[in-house]
DRENVEX-632095 format. One record per residue: x negated, y negated, z of N, C-alpha, C, CB in turn. Coordinates in Angstrom, 2 decimals, always signed. Glycine has a CB too. Example, Ala and Ser with C-alpha at 12.3 -4.5 7.8 and 13.67 -1.06 7.14 Angstrom:
2
{fise {-13.19,+5.69,+7.80},{-12.30,+4.50,+7.80},{-13.20,+3.30,+7.80},{-11.31,+4.47,+9.05}}
{fise {-12.85,+2.25,+7.08},{-13.67,+1.06,+7.14},{-12.90,-0.03,+7.87},{-14.08,+0.60,+5.72}}
This chain:
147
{fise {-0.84,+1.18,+0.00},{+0.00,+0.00,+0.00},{-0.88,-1.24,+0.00},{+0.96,+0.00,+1.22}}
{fise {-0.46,-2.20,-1.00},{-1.04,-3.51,-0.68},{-1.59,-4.16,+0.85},{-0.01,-4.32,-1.11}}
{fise {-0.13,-3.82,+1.46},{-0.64,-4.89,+2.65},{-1.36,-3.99,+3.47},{+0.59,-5.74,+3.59}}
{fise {-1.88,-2.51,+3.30},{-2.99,-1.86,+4.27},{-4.37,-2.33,+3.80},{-2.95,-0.16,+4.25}}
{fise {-3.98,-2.34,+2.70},{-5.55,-3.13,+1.53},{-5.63,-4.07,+2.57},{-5.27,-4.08,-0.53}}
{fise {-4.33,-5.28,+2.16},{-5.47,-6.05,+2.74},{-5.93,-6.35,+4.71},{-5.09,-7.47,+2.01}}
{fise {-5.13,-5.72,+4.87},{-5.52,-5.66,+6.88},{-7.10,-5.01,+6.55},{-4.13,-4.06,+8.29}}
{fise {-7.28,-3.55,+5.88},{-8.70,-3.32,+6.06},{-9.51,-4.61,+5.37},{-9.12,-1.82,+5.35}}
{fise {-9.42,-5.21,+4.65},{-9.78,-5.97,+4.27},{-10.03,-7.24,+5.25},{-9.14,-5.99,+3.37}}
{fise {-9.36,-7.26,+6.03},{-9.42,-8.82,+6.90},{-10.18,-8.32,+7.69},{-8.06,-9.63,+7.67}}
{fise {-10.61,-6.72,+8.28},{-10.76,-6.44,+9.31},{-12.30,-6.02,+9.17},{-9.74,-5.58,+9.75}}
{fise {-12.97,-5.80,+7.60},{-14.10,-5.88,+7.70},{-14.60,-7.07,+7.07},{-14.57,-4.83,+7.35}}
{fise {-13.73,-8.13,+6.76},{-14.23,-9.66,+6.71},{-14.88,-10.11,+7.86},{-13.11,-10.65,+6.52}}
{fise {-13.92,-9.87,+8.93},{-13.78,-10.44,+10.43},{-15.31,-10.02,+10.82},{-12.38,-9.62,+11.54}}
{fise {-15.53,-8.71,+10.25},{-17.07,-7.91,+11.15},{-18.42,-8.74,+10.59},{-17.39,-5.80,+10.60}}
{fise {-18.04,-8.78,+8.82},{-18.73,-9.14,+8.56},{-19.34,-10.58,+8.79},{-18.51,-8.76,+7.84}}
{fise {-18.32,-11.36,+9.27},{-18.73,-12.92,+9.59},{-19.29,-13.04,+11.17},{-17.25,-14.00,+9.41}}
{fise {-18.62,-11.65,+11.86},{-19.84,-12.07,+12.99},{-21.31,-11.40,+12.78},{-19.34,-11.53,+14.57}}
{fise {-21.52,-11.12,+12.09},{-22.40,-10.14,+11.79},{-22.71,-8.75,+12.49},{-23.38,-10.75,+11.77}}
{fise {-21.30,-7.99,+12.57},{-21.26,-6.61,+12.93},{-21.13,-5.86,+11.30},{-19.84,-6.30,+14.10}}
{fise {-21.97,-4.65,+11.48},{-21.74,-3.92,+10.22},{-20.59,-3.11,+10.39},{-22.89,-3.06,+9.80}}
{fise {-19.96,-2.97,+9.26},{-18.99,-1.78,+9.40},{-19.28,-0.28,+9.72},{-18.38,-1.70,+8.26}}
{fise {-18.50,+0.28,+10.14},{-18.96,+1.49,+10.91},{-17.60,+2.29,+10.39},{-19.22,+1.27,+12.80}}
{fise {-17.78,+3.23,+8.71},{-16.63,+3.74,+8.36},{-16.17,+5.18,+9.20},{-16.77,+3.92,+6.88}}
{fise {-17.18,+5.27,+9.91},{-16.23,+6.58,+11.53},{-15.57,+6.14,+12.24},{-17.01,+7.31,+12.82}}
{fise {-15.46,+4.48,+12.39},{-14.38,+4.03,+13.06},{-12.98,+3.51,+12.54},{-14.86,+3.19,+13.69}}
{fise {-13.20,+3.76,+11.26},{-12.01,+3.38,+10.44},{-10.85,+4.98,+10.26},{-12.77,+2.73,+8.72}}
{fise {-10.12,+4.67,+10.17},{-9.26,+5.56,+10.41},{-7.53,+5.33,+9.58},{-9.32,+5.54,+12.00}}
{fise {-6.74,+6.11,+8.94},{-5.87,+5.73,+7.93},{-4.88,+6.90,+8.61},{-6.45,+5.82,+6.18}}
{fise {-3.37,+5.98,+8.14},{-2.07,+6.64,+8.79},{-0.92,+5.83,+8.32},{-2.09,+6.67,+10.48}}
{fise {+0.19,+6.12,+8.92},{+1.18,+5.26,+8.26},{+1.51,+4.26,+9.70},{+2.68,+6.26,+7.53}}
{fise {+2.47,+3.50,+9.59},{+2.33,+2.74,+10.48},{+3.52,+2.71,+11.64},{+2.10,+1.62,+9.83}}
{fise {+3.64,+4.25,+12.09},{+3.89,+4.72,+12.92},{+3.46,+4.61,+14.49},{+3.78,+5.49,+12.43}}
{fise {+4.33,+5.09,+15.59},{+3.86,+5.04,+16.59},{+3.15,+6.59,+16.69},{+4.87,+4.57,+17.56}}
{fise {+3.37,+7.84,+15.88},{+2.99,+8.83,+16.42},{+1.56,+8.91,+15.91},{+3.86,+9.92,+16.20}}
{fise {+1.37,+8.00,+14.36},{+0.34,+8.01,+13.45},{-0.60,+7.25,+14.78},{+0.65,+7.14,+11.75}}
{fise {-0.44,+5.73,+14.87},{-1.27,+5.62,+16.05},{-2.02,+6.24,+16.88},{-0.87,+5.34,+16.61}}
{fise {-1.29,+7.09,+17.61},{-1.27,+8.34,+18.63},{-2.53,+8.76,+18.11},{+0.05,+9.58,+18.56}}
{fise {-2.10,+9.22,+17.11},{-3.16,+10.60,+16.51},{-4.47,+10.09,+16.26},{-2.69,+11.34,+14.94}}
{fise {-4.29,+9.03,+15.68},{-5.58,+8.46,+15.05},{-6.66,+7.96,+16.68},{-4.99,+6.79,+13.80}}
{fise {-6.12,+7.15,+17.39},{-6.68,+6.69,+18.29},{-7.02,+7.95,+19.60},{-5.81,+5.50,+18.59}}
{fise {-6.38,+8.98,+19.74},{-6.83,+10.39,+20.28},{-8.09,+10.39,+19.57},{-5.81,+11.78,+19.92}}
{fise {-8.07,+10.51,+17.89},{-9.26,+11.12,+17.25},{-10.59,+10.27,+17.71},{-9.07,+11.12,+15.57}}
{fise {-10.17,+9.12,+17.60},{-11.44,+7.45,+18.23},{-11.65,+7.81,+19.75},{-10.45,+5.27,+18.23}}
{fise {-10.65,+8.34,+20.28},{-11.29,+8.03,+22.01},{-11.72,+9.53,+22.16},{-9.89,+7.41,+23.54}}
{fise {-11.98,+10.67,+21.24},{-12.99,+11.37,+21.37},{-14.14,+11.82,+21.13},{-12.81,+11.75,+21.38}}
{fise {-14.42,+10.25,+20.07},{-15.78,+10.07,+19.79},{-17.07,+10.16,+20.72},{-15.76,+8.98,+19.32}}
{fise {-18.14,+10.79,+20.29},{-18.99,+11.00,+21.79},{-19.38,+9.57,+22.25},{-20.56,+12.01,+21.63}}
{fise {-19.21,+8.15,+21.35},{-19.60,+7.03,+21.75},{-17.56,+6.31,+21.18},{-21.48,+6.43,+20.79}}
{fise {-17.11,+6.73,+22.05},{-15.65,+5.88,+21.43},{-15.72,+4.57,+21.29},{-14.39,+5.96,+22.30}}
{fise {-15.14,+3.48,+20.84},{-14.90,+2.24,+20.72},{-14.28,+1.46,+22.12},{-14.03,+2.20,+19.55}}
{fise {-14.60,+0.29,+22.23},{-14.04,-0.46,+23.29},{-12.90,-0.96,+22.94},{-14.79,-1.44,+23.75}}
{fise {-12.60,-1.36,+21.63},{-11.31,-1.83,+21.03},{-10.52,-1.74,+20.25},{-11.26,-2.46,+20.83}}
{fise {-9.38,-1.29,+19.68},{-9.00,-0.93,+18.61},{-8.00,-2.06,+17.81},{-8.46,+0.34,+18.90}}
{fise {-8.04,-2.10,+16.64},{-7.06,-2.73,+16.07},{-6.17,-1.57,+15.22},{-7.69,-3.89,+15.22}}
{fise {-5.09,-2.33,+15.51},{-3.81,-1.04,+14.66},{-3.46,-1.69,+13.50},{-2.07,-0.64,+15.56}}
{fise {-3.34,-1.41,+12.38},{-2.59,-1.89,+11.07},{-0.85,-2.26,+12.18},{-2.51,-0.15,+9.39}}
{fise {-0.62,-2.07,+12.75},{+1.20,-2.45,+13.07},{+1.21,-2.49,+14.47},{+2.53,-1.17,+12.53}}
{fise {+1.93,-3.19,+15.05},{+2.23,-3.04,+16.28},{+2.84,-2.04,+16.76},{+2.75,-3.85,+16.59}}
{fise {+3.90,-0.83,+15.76},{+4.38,+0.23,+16.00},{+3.17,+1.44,+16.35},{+5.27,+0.43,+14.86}}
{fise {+1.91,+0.92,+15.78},{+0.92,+1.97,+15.54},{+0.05,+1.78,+17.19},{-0.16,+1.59,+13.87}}
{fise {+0.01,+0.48,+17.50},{-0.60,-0.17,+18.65},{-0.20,+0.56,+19.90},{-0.21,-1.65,+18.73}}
{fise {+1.32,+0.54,+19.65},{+1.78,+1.39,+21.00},{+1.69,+2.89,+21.12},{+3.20,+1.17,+21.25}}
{fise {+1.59,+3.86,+20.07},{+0.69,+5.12,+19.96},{-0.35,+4.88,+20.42},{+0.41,+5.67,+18.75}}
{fise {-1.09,+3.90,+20.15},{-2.52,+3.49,+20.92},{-2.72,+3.58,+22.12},{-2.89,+2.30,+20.83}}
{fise {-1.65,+2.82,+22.89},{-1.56,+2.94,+24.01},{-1.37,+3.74,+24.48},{-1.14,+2.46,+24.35}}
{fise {-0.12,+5.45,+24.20},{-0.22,+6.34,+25.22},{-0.90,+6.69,+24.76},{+0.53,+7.09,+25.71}}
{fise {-2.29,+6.87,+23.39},{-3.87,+8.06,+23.53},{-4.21,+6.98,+25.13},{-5.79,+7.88,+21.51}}
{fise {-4.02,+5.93,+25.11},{-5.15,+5.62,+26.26},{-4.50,+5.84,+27.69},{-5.73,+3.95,+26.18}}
{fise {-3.13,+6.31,+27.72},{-2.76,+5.90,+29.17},{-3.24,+7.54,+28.78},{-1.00,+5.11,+29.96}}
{fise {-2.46,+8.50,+28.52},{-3.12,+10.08,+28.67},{-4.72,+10.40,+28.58},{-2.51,+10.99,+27.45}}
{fise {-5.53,+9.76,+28.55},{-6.78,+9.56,+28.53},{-7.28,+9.14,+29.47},{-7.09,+8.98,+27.76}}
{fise {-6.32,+8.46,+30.52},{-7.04,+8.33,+31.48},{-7.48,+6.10,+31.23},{-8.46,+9.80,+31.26}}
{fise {-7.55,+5.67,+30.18},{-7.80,+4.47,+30.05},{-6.80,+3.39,+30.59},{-8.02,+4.37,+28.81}}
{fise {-7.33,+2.38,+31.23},{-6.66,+1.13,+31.39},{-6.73,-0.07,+30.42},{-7.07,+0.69,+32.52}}
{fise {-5.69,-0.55,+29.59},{-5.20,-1.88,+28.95},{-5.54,-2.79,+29.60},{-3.91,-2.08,+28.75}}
{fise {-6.74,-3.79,+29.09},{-7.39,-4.06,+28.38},{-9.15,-3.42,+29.26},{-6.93,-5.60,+28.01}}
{fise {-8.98,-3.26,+30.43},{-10.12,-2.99,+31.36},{-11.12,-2.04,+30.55},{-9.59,-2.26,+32.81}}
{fise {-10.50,-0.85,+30.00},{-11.33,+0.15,+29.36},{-11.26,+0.03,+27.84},{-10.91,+1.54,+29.80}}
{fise {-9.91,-0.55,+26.98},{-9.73,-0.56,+26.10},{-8.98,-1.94,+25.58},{-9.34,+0.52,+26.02}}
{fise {-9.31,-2.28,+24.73},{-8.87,-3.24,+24.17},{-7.96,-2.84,+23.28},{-9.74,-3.93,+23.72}}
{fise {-6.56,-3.33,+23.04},{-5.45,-3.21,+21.77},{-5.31,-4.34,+21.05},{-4.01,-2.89,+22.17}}
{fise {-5.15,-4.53,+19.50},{-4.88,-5.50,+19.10},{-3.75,-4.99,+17.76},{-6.22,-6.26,+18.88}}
{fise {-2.61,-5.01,+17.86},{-1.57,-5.32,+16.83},{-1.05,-6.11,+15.30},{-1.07,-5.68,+17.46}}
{fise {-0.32,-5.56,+14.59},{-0.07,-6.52,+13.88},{+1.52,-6.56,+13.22},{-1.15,-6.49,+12.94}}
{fise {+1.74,-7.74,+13.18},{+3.62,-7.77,+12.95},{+3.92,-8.73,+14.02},{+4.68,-6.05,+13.28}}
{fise {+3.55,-8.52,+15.16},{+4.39,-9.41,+15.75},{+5.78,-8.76,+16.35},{+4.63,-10.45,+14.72}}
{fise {+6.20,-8.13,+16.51},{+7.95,-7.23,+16.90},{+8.27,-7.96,+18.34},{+7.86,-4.93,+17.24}}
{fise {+9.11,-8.32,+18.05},{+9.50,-9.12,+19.55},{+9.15,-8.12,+20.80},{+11.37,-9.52,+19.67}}
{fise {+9.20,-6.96,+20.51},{+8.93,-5.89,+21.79},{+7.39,-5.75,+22.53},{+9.25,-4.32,+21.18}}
{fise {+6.39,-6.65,+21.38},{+5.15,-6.93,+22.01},{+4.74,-7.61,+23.15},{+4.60,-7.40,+21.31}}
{fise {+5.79,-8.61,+23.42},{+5.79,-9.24,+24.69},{+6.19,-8.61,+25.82},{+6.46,-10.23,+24.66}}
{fise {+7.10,-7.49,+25.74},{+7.44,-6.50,+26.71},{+6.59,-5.27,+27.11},{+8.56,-6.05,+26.32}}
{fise {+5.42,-5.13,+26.40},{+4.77,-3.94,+26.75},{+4.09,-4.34,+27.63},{+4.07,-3.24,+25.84}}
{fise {+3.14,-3.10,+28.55},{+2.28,-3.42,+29.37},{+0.94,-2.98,+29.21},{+2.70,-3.12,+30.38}}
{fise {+0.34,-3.66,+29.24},{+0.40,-5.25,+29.36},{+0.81,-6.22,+27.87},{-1.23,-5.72,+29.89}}
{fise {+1.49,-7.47,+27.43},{+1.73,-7.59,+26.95},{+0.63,-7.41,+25.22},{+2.29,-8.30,+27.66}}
{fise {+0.96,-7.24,+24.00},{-0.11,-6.64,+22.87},{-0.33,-7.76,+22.55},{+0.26,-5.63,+21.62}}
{fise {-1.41,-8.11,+22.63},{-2.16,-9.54,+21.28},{-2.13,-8.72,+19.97},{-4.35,-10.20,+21.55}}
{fise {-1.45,-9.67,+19.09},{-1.12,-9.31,+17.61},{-1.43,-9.79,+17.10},{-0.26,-9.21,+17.08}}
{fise {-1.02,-9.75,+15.28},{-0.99,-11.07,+14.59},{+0.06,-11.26,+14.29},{-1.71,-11.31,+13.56}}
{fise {+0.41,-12.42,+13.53},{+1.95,-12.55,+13.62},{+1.98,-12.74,+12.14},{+2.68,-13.84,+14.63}}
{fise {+3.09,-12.06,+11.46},{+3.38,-12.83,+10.22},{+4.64,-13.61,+10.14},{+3.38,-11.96,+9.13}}
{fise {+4.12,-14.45,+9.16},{+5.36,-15.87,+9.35},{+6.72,-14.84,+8.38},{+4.65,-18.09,+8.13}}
{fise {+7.39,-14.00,+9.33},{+8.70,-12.97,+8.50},{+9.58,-13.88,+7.79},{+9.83,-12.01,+9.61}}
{fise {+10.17,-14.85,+8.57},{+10.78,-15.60,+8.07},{+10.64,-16.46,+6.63},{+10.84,-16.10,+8.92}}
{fise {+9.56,-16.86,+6.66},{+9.67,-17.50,+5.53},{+8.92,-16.42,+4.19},{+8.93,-19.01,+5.83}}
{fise {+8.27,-15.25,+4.53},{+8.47,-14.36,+3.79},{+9.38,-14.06,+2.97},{+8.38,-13.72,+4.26}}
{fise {+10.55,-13.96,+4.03},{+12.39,-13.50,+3.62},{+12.52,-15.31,+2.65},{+14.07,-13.27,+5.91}}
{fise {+12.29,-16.03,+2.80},{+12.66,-16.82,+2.03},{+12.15,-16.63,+0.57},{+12.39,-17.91,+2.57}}
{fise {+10.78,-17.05,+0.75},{+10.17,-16.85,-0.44},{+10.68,-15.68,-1.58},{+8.88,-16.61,-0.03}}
{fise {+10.63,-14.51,-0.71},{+11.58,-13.04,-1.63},{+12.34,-13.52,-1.95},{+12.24,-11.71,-1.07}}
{fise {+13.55,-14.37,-1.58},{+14.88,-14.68,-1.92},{+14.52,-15.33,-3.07},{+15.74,-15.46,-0.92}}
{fise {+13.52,-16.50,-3.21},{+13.72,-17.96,-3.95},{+13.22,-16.55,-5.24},{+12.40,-19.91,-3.41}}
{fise {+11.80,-16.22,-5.40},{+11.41,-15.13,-6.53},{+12.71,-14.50,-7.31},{+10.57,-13.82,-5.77}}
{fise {+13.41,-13.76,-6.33},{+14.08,-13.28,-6.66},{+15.37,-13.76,-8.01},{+14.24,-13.03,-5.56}}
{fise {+15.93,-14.80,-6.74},{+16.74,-15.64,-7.72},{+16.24,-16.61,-9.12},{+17.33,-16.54,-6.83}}
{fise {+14.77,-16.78,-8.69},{+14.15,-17.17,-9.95},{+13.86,-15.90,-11.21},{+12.74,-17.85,-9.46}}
{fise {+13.33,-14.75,-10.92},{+13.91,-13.61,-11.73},{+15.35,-12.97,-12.31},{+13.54,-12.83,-11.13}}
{fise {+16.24,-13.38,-11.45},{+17.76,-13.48,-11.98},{+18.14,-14.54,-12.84},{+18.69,-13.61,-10.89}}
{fise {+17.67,-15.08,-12.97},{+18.02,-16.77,-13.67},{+17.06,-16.89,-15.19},{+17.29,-18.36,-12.29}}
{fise {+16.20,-15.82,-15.41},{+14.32,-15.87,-16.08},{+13.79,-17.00,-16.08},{+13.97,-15.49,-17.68}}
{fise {+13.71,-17.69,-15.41},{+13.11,-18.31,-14.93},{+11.19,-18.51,-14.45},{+13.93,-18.19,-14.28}}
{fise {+10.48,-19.25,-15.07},{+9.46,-18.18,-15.12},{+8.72,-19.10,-13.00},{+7.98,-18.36,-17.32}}
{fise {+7.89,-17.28,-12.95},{+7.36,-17.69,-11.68},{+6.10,-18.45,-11.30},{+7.29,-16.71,-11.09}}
{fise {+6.14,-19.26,-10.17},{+5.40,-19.86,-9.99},{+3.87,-19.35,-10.38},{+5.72,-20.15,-8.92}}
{fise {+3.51,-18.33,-9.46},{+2.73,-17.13,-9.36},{+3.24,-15.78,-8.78},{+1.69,-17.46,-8.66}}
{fise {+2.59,-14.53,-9.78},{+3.16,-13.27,-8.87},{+2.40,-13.06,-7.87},{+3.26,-11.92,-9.51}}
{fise {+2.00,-13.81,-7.36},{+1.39,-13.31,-5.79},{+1.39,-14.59,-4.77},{-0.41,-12.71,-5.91}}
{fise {+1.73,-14.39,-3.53},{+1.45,-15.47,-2.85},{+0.60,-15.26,-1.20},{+2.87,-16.13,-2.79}}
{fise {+0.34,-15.80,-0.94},{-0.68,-15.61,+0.46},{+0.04,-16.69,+1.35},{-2.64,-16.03,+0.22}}
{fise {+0.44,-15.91,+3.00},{+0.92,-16.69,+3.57},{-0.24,-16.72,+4.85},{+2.39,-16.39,+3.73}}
{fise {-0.15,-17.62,+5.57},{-1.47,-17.86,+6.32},{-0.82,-16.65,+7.75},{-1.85,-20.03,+6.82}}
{fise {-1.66,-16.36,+9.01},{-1.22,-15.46,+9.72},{-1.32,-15.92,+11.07},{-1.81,-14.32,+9.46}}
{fise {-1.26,-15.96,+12.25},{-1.95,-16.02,+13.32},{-2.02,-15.02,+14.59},{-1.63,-17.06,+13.65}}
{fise {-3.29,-15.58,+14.98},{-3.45,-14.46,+16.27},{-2.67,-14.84,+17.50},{-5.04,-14.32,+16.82}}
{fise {-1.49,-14.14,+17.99},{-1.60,-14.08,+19.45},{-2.14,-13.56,+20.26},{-0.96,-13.92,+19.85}}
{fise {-2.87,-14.06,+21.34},{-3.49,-13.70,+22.03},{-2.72,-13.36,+23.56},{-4.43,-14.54,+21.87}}
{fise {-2.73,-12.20,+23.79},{-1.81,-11.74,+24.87},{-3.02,-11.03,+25.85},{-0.45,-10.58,+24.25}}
{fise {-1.98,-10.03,+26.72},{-2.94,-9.46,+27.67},{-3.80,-8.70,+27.72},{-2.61,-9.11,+28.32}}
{fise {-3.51,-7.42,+26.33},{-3.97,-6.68,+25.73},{-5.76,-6.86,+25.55},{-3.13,-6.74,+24.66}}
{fise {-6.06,-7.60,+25.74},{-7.62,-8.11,+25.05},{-8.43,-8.65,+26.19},{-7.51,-9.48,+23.79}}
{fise {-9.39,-7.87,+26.18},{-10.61,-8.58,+26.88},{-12.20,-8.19,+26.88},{-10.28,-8.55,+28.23}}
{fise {-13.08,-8.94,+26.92},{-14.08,-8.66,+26.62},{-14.70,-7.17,+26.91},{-14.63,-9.59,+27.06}}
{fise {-15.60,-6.25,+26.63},{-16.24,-4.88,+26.90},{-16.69,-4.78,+27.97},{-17.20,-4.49,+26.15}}
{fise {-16.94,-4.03,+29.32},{-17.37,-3.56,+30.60},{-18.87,-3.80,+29.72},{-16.73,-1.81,+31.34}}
{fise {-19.50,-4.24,+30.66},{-21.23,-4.29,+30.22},{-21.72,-2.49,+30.54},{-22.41,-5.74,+31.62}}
């Protein structure tokens, strides 16, 4: 799917600008499930050197994340770091709450609409692609690595 393109994509931008190399044993592919989560992040926290933090393609995937770490024995954010993406209003309710990213849904749903009706009409389109900007919330989920 496009938009997994581009999350891996942001996510070894992100490494690359602090100057961390990518590390493709820590990358890991699923759908964006809570059970896919699960599975994938079991497979990471039995690495003989596991990760301190994970990012999930979805916030549905984030919270699979979370029970590999509560059955593991890990504490949110103390042992492990979670980071989400979507935004689902239910992120503020977990525990501890998930730092995500958020996408602007709303005006997504617009934009589809306006395309749309501009394809019903032939109307020609602006561009077939558009980029909407994203942001991080930063919740409880996150905190720096145990030295």
């Amino acid at each position: 799917m496009l938009c997994s393109q581009a999350r891996i994509d942001g996510y070894r931008a992100a490494l690359e600008r602090a100057g961390i190399e990518v590390d493709r044993d820590l990358v890991r592919f699923g759908d964006f499930q809570h059970e896919g989560g699960f599975q994938r992040a079991r497979e990471l926290l039995a690495l003989p050197e596991p990760p301190t933090a994970i990012f999930a393609g979805s916030d549905q995937q984030a919270m699979g994340v979370y029970e590999a770490a509560r059955q593991g024995g890990l504490s949110i954010p103390q042992d492990l770091s979670v980071v989400g993406f979507d935004d689902l209003p239910m992120c503020e309710w977990l525990s501890p709450p998930l730092t995500t990213v958020r996408q602007p849904l709303e005006e997504m749903g617009r934009l589809a609409a306006r395309t749309l009706f501009q394809l019903l009409e032939d109307q020609p389109l602006v561009s077939p692609r558009m980029e909407l900007s994203t942001e991080l919330k930063v919740r409880l989920s996150t905190a720096p690595p145990r030295p």
